[in-house]
C-alpha positions in Angstrom: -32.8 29.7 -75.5 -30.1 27.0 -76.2 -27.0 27.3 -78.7 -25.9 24.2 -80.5 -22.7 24.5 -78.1 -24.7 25.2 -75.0 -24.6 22.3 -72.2 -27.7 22.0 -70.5 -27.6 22.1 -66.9 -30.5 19.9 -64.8 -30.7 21.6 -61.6 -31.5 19.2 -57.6 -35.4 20.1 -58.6 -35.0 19.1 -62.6 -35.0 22.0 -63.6 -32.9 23.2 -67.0 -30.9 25.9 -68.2 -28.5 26.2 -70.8 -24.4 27.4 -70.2 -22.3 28.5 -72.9 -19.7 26.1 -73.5 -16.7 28.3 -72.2 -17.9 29.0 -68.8 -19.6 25.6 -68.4 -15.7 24.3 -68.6 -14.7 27.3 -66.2 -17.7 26.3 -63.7 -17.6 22.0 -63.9 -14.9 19.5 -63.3 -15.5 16.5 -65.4 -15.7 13.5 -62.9 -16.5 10.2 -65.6 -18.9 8.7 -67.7 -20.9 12.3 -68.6 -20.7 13.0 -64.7 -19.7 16.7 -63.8 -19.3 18.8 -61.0 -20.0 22.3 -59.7 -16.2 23.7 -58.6 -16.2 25.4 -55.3 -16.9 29.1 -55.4 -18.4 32.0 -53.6 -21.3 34.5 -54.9 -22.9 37.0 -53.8 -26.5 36.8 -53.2 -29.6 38.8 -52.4 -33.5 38.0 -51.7 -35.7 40.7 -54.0 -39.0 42.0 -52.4 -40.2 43.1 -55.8 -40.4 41.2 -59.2 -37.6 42.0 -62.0 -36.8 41.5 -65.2 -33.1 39.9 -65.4 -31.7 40.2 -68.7 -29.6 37.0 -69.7 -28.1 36.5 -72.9 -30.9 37.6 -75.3 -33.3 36.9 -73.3 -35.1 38.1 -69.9 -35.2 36.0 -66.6 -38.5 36.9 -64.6 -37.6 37.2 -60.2 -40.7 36.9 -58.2 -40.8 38.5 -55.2 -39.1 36.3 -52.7 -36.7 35.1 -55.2 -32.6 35.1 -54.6 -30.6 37.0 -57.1 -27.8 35.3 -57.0 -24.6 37.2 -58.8 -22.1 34.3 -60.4 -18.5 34.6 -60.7 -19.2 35.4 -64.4 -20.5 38.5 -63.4 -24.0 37.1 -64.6 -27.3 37.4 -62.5 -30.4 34.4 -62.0 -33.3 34.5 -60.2 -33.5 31.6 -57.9 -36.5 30.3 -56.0 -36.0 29.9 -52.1 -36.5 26.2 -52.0 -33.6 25.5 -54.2 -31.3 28.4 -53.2 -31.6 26.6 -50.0 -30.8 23.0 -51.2 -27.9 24.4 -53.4 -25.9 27.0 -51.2 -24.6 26.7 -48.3 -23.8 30.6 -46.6 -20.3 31.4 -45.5 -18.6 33.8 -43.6 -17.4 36.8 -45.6 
């Protein structure tokens, strides 16, 4: 669920999430014209052979099995289905 202050984020598949307004500034460099983007960074990231329960705010995020956890520099955790982990992140060397 969305705060007033919240920027929603439309993923590469259209899918939507909302960020608080502090770490969407921490996250996103404003390019122009309402046009942002991801800054560089590295996370940590794990494929889950079990479903889970992810809390998130004050809410729950629901992994299937299959699904990456992926850890962000916020120290929050997201399911994210394979098909878009593999269009977003690109794996690097440790």
């Amino acid at each position: 669920m969305a705060n007033p202050t919240d920027w929603i984020i439309t993923g590469i598949e259209g899918e939507q999430y909302p960020v608080k307004d502090e770490e969407f500034k921490n996250i996103y460099d404003c390019l122009d014209n309402g046009r942002f983007r991801k800054k560089p960074s590295k996370i940590t990231a794990w494929q889950t052979d079990r479903e889970l329960l992810i809390p998130y705010g004050e809410s729950n995020l629901k992994a299937s099995i299959g699904d990456y956890i992926v850890k962000h520099p916020n120290g929050n955790f997201a399911p994210v289905k394979p098909d878009i982990f593999n269009k977003t992140y690109d794996k690097c060397e440790q």
